[in-house]
C-alpha positions as CSV (number, residue, x, y, z in Angstrom):
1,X,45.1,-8.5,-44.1
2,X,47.5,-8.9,-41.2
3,X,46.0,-5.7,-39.6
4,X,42.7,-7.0,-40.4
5,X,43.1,-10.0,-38.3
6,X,44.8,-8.3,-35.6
7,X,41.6,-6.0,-35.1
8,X,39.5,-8.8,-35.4
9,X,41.7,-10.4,-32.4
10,X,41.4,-7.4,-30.4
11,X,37.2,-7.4,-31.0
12,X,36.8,-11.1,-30.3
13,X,39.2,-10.3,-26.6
14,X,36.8,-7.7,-26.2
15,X,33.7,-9.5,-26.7
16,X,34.9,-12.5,-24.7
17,X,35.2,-10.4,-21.8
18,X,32.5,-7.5,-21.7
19,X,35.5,-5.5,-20.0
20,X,34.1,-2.3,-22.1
21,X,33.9,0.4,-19.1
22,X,35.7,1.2,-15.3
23,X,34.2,-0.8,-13.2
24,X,32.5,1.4,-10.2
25,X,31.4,-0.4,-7.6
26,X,27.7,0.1,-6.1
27,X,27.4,2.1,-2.7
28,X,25.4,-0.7,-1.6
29,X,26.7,-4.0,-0.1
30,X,25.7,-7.2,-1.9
31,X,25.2,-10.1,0.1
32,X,24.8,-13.9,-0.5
33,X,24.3,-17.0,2.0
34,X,27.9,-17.7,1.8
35,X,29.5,-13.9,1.5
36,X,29.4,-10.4,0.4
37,X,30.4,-8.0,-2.3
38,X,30.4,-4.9,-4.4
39,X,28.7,-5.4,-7.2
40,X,29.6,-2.8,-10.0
41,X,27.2,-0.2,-10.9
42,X,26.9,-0.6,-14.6
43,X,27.2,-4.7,-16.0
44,X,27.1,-6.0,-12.1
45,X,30.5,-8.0,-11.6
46,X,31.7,-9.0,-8.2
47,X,34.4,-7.1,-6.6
48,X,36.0,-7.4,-3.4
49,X,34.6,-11.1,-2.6
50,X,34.9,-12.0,0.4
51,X,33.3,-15.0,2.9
52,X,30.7,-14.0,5.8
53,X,33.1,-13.5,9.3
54,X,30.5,-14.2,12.1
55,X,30.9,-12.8,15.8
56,X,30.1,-14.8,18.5
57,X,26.2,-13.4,17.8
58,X,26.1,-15.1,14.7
59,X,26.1,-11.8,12.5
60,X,28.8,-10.9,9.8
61,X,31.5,-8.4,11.2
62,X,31.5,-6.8,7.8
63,X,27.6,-6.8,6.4
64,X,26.0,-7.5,9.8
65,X,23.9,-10.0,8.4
66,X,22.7,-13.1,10.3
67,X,21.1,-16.4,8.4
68,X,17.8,-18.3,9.0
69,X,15.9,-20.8,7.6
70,X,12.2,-20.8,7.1
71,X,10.2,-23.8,7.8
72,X,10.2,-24.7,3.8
73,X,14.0,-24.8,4.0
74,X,14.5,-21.2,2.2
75,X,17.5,-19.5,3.5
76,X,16.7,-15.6,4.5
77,X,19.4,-13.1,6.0
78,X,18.2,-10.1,8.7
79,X,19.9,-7.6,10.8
80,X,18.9,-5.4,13.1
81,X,20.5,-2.0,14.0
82,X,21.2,-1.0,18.1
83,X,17.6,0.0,18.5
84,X,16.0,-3.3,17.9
85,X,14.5,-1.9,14.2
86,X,15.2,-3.5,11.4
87,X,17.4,-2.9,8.8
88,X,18.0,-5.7,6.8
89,X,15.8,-8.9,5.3
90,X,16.9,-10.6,2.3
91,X,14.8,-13.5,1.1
92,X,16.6,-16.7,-1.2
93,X,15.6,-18.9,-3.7
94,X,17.0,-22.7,-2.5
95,X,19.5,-22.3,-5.1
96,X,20.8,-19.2,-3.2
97,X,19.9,-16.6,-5.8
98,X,18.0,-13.5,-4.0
99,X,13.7,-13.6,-4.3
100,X,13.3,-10.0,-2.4
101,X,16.1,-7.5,-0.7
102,X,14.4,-5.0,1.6
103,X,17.0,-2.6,3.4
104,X,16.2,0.5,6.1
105,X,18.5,3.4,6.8
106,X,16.9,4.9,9.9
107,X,18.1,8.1,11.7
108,X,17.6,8.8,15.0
109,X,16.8,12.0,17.3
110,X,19.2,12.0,20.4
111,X,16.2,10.5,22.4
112,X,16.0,7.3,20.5
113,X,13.2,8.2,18.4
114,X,13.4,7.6,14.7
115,X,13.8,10.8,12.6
116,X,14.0,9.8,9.5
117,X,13.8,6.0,7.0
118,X,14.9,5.4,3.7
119,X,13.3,2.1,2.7
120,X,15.1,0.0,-0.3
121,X,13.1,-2.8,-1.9
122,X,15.3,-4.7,-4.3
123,X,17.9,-1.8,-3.3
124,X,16.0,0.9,-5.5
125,X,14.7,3.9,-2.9
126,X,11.1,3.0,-2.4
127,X,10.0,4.7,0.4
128,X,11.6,8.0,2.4
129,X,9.6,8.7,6.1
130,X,10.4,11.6,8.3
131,X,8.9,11.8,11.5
132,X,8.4,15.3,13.6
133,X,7.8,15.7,17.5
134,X,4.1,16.3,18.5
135,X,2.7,19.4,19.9
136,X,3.8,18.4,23.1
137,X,7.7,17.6,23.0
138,X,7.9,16.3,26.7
139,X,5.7,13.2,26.4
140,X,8.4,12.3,23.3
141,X,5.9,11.1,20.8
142,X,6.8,11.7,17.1
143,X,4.4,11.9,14.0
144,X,5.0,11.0,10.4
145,X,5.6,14.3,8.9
146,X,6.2,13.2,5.1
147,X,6.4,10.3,2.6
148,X,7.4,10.1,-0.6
149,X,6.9,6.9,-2.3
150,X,9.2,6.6,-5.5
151,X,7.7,4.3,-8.3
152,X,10.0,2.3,-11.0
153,X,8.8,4.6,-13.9
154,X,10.6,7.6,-12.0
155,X,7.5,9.2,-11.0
156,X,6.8,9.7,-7.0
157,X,4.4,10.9,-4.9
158,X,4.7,12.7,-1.6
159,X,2.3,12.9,1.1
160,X,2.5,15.4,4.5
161,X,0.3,14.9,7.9
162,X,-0.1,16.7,10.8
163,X,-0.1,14.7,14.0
164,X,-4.0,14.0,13.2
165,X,-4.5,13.5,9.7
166,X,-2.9,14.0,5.9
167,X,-3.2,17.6,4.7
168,X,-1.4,17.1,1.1
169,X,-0.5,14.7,-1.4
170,X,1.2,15.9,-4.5
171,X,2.3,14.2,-7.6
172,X,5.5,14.0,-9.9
173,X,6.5,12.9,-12.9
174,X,9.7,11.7,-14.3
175,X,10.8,14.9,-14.5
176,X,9.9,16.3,-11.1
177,X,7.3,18.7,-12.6
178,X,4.0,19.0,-10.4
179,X,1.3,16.7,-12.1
180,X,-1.4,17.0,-9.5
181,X,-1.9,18.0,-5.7
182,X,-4.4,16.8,-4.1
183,X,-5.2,19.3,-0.4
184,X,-7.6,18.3,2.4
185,X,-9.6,20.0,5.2
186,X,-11.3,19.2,7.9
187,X,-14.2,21.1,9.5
188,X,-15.1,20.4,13.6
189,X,-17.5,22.0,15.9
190,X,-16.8,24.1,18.8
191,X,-16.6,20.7,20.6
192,X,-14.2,19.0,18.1
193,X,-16.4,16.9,16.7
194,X,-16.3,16.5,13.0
195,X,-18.2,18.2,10.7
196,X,-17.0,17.7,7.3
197,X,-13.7,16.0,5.2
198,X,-13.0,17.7,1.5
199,X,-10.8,17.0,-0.6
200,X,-9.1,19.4,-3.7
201,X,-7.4,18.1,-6.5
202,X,-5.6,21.2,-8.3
203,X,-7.7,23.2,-6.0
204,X,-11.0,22.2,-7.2
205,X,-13.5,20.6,-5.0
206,X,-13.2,16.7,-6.1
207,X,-15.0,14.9,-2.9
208,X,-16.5,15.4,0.4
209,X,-18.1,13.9,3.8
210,X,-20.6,14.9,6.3
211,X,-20.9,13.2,9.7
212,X,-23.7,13.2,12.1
213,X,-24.1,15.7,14.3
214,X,-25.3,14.9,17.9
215,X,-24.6,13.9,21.4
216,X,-25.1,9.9,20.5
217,X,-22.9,9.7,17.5
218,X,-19.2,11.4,16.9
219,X,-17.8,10.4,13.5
220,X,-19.4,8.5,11.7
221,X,-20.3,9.9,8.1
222,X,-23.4,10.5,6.8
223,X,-23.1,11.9,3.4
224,X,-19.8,10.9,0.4
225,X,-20.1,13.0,-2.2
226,X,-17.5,13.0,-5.4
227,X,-17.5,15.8,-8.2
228,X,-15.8,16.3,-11.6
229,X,-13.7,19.0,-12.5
230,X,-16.6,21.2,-13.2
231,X,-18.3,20.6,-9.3
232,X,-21.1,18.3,-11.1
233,X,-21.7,15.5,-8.6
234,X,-20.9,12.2,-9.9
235,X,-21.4,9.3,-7.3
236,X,-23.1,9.9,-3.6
237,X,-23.4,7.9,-1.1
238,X,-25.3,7.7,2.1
239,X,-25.3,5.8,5.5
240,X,-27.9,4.4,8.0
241,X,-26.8,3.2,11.3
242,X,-28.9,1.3,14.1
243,X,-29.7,2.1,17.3
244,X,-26.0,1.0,18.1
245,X,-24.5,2.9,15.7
246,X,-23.8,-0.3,13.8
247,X,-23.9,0.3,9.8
248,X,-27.0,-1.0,8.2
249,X,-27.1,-0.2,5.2
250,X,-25.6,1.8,2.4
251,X,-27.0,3.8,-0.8
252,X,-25.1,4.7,-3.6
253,X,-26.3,7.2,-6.4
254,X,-24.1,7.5,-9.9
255,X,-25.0,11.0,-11.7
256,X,-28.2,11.1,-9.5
257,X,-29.8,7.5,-10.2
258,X,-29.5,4.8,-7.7
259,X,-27.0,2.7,-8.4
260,X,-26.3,0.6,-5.5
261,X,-27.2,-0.6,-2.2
262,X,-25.5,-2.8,0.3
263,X,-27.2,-4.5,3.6
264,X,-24.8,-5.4,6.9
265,X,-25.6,-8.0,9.0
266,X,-23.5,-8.6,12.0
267,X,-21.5,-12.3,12.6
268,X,-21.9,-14.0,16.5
269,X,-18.1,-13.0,16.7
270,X,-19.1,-9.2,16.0
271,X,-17.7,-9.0,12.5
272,X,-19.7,-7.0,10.0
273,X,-20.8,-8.5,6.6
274,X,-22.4,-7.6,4.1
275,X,-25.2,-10.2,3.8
276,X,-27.0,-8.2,0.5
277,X,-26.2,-6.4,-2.8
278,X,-29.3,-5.0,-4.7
279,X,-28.0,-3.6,-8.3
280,X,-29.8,-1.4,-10.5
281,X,-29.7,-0.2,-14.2
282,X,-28.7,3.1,-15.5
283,X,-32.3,3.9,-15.1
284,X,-32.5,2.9,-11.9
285,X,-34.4,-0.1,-12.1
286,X,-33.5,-3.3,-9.8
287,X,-31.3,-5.5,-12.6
288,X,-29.8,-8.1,-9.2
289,X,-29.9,-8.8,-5.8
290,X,-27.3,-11.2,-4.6
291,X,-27.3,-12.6,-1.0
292,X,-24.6,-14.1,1.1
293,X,-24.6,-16.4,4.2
294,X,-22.4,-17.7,6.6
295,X,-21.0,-21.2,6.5
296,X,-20.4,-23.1,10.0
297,X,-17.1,-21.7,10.1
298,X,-18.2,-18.2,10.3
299,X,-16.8,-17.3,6.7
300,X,-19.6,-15.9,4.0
301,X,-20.3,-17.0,0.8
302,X,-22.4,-16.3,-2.1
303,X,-25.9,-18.2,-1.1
304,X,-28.1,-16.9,-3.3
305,X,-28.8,-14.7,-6.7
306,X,-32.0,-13.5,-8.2
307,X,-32.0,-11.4,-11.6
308,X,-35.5,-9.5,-12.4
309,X,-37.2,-8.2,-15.3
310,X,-37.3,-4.6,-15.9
311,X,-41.1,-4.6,-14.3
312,X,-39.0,-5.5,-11.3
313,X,-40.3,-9.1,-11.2
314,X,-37.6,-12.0,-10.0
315,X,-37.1,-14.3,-13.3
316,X,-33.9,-16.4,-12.2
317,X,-33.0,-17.5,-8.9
318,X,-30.1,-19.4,-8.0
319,X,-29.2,-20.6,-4.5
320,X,-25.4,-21.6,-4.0
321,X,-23.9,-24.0,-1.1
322,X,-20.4,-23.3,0.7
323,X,-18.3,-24.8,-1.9
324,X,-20.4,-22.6,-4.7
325,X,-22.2,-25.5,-5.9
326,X,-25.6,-24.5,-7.5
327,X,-27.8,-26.0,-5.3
328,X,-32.2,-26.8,-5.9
């Protein structure tokens, strides 16, 4: 009984105090409004506490973070590194507790430029960017090279450009095996204009798009076309311009029967709109047309919708005012 009790003790001590593993502390620095810490890696106690020491700038010697306040009286702390980039902003609840922690490690090349950036949202890697020098090294520009984006399931997915355009995306699982790779080319003329965009997924042709070809008009497309896996075409669109190489109008197509079409109308500040929306069946037939207007402060809204019969005949119209009101 005595030894009973005496294991019971040592449970109950146990318990009390989680202590059940070493603590190891984190890599990363944890930092509040009032100080810092290392935080350890498996149940997340504090260690080696201490209060923010500010420099004459106003950032921590330790964390380099500085506080602000936003205009609803939210404390946020940012740093920035000896570039002028930024590599710390840390948002906080008003009872100090942290809403969102975004970090950058960024590595340089010996002329300034950035070479490489970790990005940490919440500290998990999110985001890792390398950057590579263009074709021509002596005007100093850099291009992004290749991202990987890491998502919370443990799957990621890494993308790689040239200095024009992205050439590969590939996809991971939790496991790092391959799950899909998606590979694009890009066909010009003799004069560099394009041609044609396709895209392969597991190299099979899953979409492309044509462009006009003249002296007038230099990239705008023409022709999207997606395919399945077995080169069947399953939606197609196409695109008229005006004599300003404005888009009109758009036509969509799903497994060859119209689907789709959307009218543009142009704004007095320029913006583009699209001011109508005809809808059709699965056989093609109109099923809607809905219109949309612009109020007196330039934004649109649903003004109008009419539904038809399937000779084609309008049976239901409904005009709407700015505030969505059905109107007479």
């Amino acid at each position: 009984m005595k030894r009973f009790a005496t294991l019971f003790l040592i449970c109950l001590c146990l318990a009390l105090t989680g202590c059940f593993h070493e603590h190891t502390p984190e890599s990363m620095l944890s930092i509040g409004i009032e100080e810092h810490w290392y935080a350890c890696d498996t149940c997340g106690k504090k260690m080696d506490v201490q209060a923010h020491s500010f420099d004459e700038t106003g950032a921590c010697t330790v964390c380099s973070a500085s506080f602000g306040e936003d205009d609803f009286g939210s404390k946020y702390a940012y740093a920035y590194d000896n570039q002028g980039n930024q590599i710390l902003h840390i948002q906080y609840d008003y009872d100090g507790s942290v809403i969102d922690d975004s970090r950058y490690v960024i590595e340089y090349f010996e002329d300034g430029n950035v070479k490489s950036q970790l990005s940490y949202h919440n500290r998990i890697l999110s985001i890792e960017t390398h950057y590579r020098y263009c074709e021509n090294p002596g005007d100093g520009n850099t291009y992004q090279n290749f991202v990987i984006f890491y998502n919370s399931d443990g799957t990621k997915v890494e993308r790689v450009f040239n200095e024009f355009q992205i050439l590969k995306t590939t996809t991971y699982d939790s496991d790092g095996h391959v799950v899909k790779v998606e590979r694009y080319e890009y066909e010009l003329d003799a004069d560099g204009k394009r041609l044609r965009d396709a895209v392969y997924t597991n190299d099979v042709l899953t979409s492309e798009t044509l462009y006009f070809i003249n002296d007038a008009i230099d990239g705008l497309p023409q022709k999207q076309i997606r395919y399945d896996e077995n080169g069947k075409v399953i939606r197609e669109g196409t695109f008229e311009y005006d004599e300003f190489f404005d888009l009109v109008r758009e036509t969509y197509h799903i497994h060859g029967i119209l689907n789709t079409v959307n009218h543009y109308s142009k704004s007095p500040d320029g913006a583009f709109y699209i001011s109508k929306e005809e809808h059709y069946d699965d056989n093609g037939n109109i099923e809607t047309v809905v219109y949309y207007s612009l109020d007196v402060s330039g934004h649109f809204y649903l003004s109008k919708e009419e539904v038809y019969n399937d000779r084609g005949e309008v049976i239901k119209e409904t005009n709407f005012d700015p505030f969505g009101n059905i109107v007479p």
